[in-house]
C-alpha positions as CSV (number, residue, x, y, z in Angstrom):
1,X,-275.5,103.6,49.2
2,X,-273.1,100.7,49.9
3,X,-270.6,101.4,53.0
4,X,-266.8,101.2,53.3
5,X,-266.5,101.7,49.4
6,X,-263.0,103.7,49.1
7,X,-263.4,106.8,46.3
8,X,-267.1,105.9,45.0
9,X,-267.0,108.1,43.1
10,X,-264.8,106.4,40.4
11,X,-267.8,104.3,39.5
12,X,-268.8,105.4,36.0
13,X,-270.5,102.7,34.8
14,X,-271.2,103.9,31.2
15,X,-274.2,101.4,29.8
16,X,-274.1,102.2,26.3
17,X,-276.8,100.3,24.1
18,X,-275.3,97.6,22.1
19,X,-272.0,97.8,23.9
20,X,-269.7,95.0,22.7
21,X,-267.1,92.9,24.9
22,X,-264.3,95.8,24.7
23,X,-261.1,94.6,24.6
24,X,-257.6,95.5,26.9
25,X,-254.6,95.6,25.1
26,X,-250.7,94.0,26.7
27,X,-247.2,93.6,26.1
28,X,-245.2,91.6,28.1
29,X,-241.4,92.9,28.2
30,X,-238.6,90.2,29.2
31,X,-236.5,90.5,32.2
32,X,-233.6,89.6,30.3
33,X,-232.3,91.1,27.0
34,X,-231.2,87.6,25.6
35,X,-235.0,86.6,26.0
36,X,-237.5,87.5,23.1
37,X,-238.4,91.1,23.2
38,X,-241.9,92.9,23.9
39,X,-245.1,90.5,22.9
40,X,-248.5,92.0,22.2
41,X,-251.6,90.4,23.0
42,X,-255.2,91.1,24.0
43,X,-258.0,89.9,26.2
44,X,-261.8,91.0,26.5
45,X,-262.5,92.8,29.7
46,X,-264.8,89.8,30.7
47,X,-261.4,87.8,30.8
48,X,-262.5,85.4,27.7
49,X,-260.4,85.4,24.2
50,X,-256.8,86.0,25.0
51,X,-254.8,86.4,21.8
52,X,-251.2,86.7,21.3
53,X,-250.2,88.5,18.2
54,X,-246.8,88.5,18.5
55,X,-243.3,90.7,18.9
56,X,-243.4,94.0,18.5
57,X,-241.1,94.7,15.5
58,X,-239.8,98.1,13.4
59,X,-238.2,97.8,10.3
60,X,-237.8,93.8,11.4
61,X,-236.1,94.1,14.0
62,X,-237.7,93.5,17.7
63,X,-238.0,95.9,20.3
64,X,-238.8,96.6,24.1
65,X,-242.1,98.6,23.9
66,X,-243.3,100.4,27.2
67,X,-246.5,103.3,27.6
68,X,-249.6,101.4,25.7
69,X,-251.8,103.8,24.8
70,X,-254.9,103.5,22.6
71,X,-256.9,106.5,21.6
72,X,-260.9,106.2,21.4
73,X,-260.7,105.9,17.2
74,X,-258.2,102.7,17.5
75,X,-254.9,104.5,17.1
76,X,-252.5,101.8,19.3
77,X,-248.9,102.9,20.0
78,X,-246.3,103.2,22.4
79,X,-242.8,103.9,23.3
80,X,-239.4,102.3,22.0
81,X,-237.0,102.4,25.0
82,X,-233.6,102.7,24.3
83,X,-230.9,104.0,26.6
84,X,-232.2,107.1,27.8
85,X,-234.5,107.6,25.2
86,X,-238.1,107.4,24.2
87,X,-239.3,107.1,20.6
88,X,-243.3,107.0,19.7
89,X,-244.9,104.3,17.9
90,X,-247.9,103.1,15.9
91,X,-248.7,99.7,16.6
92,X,-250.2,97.8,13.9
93,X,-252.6,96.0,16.2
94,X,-253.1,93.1,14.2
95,X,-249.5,92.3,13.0
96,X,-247.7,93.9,16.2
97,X,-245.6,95.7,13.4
98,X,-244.5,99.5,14.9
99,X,-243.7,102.3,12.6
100,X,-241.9,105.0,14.3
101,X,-243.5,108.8,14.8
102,X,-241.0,111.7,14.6
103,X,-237.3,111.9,16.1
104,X,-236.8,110.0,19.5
105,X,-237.2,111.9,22.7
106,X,-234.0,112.6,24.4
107,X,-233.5,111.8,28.1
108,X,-236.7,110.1,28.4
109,X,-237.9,107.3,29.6
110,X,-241.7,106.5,29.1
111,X,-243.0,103.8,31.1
112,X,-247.1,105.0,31.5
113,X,-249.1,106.5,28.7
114,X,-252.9,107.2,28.0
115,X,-254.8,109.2,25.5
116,X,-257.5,112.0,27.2
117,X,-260.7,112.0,25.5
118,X,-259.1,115.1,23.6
119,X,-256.9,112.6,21.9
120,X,-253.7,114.2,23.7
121,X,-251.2,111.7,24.9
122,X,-249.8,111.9,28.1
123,X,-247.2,110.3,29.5
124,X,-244.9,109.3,32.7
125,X,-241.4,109.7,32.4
126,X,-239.2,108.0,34.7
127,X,-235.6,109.6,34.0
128,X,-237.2,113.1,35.6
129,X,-240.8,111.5,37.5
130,X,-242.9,114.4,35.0
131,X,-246.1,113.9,33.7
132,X,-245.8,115.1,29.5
133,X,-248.0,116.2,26.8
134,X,-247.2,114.6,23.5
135,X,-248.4,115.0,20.1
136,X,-249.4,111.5,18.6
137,X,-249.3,113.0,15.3
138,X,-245.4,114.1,15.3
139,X,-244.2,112.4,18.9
140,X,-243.0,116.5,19.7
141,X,-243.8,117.4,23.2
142,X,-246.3,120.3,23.1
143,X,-245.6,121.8,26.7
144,X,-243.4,121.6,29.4
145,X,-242.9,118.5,31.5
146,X,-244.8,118.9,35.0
147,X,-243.2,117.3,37.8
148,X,-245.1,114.5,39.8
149,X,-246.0,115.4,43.6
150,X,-247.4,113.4,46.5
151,X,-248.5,116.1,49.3
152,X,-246.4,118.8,47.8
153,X,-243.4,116.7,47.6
154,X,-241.7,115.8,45.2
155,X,-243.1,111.6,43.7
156,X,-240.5,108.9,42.3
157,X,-242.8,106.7,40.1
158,X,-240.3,104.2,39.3
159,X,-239.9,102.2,36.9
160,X,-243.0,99.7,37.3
161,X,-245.7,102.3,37.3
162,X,-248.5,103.0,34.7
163,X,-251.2,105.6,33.7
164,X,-255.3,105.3,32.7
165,X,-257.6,107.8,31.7
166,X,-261.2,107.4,32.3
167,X,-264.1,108.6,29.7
168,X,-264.7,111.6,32.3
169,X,-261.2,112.8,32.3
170,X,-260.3,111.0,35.5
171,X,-256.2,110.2,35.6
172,X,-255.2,107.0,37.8
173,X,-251.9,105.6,38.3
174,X,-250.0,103.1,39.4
175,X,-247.0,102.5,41.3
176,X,-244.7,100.9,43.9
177,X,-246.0,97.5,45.1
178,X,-249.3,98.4,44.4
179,X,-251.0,102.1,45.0
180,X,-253.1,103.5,43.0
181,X,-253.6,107.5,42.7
182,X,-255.5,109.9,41.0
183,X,-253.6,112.1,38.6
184,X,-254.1,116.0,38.4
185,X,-253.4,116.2,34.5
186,X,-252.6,120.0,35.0
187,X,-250.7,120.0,38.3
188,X,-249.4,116.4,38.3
189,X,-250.6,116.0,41.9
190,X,-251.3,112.9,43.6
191,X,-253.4,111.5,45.6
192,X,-253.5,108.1,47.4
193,X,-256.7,106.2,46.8
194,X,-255.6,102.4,47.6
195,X,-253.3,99.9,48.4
196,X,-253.2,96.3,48.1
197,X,-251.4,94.6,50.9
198,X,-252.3,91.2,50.4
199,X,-249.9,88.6,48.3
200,X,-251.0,87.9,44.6
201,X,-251.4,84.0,43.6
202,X,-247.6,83.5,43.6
203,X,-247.2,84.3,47.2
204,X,-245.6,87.5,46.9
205,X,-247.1,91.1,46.9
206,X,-248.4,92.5,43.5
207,X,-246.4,94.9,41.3
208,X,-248.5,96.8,38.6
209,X,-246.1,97.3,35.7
210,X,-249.8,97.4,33.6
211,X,-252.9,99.0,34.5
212,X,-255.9,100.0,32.6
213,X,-259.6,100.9,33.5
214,X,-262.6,99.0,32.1
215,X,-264.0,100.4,28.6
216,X,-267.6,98.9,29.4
217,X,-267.3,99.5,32.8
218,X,-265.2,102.1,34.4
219,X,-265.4,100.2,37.9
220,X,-263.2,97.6,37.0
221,X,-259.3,98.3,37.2
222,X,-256.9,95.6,35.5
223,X,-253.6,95.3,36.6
224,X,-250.4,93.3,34.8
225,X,-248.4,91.5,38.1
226,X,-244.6,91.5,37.1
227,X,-243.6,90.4,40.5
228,X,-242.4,86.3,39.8
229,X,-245.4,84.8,37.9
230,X,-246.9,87.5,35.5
231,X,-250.3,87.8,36.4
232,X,-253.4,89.6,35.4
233,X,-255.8,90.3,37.8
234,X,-259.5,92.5,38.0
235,X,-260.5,94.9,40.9
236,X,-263.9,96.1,41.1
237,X,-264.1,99.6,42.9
238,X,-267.9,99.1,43.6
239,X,-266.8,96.0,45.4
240,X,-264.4,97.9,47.9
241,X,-261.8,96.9,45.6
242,X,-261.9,93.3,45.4
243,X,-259.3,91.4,43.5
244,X,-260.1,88.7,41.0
245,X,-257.5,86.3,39.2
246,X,-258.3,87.2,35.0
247,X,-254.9,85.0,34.0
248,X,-252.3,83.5,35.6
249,X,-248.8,83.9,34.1
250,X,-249.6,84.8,30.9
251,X,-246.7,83.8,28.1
252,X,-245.3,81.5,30.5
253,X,-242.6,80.9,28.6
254,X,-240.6,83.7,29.4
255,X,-240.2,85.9,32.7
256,X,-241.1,89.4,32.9
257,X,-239.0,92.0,33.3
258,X,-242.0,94.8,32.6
259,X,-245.1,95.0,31.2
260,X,-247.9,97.3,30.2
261,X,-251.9,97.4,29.7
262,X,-254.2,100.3,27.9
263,X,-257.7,100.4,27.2
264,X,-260.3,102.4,25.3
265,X,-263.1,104.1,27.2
266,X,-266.5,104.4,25.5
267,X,-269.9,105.0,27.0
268,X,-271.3,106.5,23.8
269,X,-274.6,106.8,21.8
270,X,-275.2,107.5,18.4
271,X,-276.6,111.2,17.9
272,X,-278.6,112.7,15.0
273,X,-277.5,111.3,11.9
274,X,-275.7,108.2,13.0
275,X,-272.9,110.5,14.5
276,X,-271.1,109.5,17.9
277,X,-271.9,111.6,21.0
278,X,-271.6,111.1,24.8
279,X,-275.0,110.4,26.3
280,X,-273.9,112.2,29.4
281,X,-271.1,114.3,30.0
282,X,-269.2,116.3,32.8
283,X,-267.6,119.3,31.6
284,X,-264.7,121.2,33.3
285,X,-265.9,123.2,36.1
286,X,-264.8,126.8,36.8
287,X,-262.7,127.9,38.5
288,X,-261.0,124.9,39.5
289,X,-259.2,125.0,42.6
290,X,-261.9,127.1,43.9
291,X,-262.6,129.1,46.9
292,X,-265.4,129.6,47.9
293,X,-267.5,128.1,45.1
294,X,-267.1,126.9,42.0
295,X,-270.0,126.0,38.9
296,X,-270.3,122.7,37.7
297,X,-271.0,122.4,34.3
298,X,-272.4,119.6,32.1
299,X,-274.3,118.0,29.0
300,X,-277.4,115.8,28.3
301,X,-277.3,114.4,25.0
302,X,-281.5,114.0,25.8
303,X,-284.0,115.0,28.3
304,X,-283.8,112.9,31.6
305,X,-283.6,113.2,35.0
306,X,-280.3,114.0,37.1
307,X,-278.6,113.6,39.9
308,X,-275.4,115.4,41.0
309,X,-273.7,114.5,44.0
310,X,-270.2,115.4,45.7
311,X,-268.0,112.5,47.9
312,X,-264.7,113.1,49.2
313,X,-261.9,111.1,48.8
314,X,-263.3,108.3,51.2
315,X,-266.1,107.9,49.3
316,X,-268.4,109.5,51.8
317,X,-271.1,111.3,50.3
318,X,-270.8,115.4,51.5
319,X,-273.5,117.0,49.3
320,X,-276.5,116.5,47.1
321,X,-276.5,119.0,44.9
322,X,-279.7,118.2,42.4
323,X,-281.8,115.0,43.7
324,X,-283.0,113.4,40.5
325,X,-286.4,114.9,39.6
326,X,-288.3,116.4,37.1
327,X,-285.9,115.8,33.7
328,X,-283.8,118.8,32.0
329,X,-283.6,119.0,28.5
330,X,-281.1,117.7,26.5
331,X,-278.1,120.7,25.9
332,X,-275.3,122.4,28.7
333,X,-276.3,123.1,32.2
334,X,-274.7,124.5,35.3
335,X,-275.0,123.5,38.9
336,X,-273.0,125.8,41.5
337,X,-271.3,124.6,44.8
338,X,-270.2,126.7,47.2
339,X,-267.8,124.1,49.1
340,X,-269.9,123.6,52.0
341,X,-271.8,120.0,52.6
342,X,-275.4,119.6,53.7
343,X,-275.7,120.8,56.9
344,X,-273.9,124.6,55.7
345,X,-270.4,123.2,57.1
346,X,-267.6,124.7,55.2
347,X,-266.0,121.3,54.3
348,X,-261.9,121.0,54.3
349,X,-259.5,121.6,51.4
350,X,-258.9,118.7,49.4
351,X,-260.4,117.0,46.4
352,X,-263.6,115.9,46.1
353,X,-265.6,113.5,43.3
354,X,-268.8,115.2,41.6
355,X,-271.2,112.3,40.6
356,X,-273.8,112.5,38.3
357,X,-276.0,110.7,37.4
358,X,-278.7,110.8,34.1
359,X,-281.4,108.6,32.9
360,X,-279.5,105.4,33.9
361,X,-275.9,106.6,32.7
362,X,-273.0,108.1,35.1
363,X,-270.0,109.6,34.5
364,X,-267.4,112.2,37.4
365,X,-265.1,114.9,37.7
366,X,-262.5,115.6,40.5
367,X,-262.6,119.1,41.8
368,X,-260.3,120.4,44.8
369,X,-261.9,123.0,47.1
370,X,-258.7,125.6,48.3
371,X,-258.3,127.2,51.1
């Protein structure tokens, strides 16, 4: 167990067989309108093979393009911004060419976006600081917007803010100079996880317009620095969130005003047949919030060994609920916690990370223990 690592429990590091070097996708948005509009490019997450494709156009014309999102089959869109509205796009990832999905949304204005492992996009929208549900397939909303809270109060994203979704259904964002959260996708609670207080390469503080999480490996957090030179930089949760330089101004040749990152998360094996299946995989537990227990539930795609753990917030771990032993079969299984941590202690309210770990593979779940 390493010390003074701040939410551990965000380390999923998936090690599919065969992975390749995923890629995390950009666009860099001008500060000025008289500037060239939105660019698209990409990088591999080991920071080699930048490639620009080019402005993102519909029907020829260029646009400003915010909330990248790319869904686990490839689908790449985001969100045309003009005035105060929103209007969902398929990126042609190759050609940077964006066909439009469905009627604009009014009064919106989309500046974070990621795709759950469900394939629903959800989305951050500025004009009212919600957290919406939108289908990719017609660009409709499909429930009602759910106001973003910090400790029960009310939370202003701003405009430089961004959104990531993790293989395990873990929702991070971004916002202000630079904090990162965790997202309740049904609530649209936050809660503070970092802060990075030290200047950027430029001299001044970092401002994550973009932000994406690692496909390969979920410890690693990119961010897109729209504050003077516009930077891309690594953090590496399993290193108590050190900061590594990936590029330094990319497209130097004009000054961002915004920007955004998204990225695919994988951590897959093939199944019977050749068909694609999670080789470990947290399910929802129930109920959650809890009080005074809840069951964890999840799935072996084989036989191995497991180990479930629960951390708080601080990454300090509270309670070991399976120690890995003799293996369980591959299929759904259930694990109950009844709040308390080793010693019997009836632990605060608040959330908590459940780890777990099988035959060399990881993945997590948030769960928040009521009072």
């Amino acid at each position: 167990m390493r010390d003074n690592i701040l939410f551990l429990l965000i380390v999923l590091v998936l090690l599919a067989a065969g992975a390749t070097n995923a890629e995390v996708w950009g666009v860099k948005t001008p500060a000025s309108t008289t500037e060239p509009p939105s660019v698209l490019f990409r990088f591999a997450e080991d920071g080699s093979d930048l490639a620009i494709v080019g402005p993102v156009t519909v029907a020829g014309d260029s646009v400003v393009v915010d909330g990248l999102g790319i869904r686990e089959d490839g689908l790449l869109c985001g969100f045309v911004l003009v005035m105060a509205t929103s209007q969902l796009v398929i990126i042609d990832p190759a050609t940077a060419v964006a066909t439009p999905v469905g009627e604009p949304l009014a009064f919106r204005r989309i500046r974070g976006a990621a795709f759950t492992t469900a394939g629903v996009l959800m989305a951050i929208d500025v004009e009212f600081d919600a957290l919406l549900s939108i289908d990719p397939a017609t660009g409709l909303e499909t429930a009602p917007a759910v106001p973003l809270t910090l400790d029960g109060q009310p939370f202003v994203p701003g405009s430089s803010c961004d959104l990531a979704i993790d293989q395990a259904g873990l929702a991070m964002v971004t916002a202000g100079e630079l904090d990162v959260y965790t997202l309740d996708l049904t609530t649209g609670a936050l809660t503070l996880l970092y802060v990075d207080s030290l200047p950027g390469e430029d001299g001044s503080l970092v401002s994550g317009a973009g932000f994406a999480i690692g496909e390969t490996d979920d410890a690693s957090l990119y961010l897109f620095d729209v504050n003077r030179d516009d930077d891309i930089y690594s953090y590496h949760i399993d290193e108590n969130y050190a900061r590594q330089l990936v590029y330094a101004d990319i497209l130097a040749e004009f000054n961002a005003g915004r920007g955004d990152l998204a990225s695919r998360a994988t951590g897959q094996v093939s199944g019977v047949g050749g068909a694609v299946v999670a080789a470990v995989r947290m399910l929802p537990n129930s109920p959650n919030p809890f009080n005074p227990r809840t069951t964890l539930n999840f799935e072996l795609a084989r036989p191995g060994t497991v180990d479930l753990r629960v951390y708080d917030v601080a990454g300090r771990l509270v309670r070991v609920l399976r120690d890995a032993g003799a293996a369980l079969p591959a299929g759904r299984h259930q694990v109950d916690w009844d709040g308390a941590d080793d010693g019997g202690r009836r632990l605060p309210s608040g959330v908590y990370v459940a780890r777990l770990v099988a035959s060399g593979e990881s993945t997590a779940r948030t769960v928040t223990l009521v009072e």
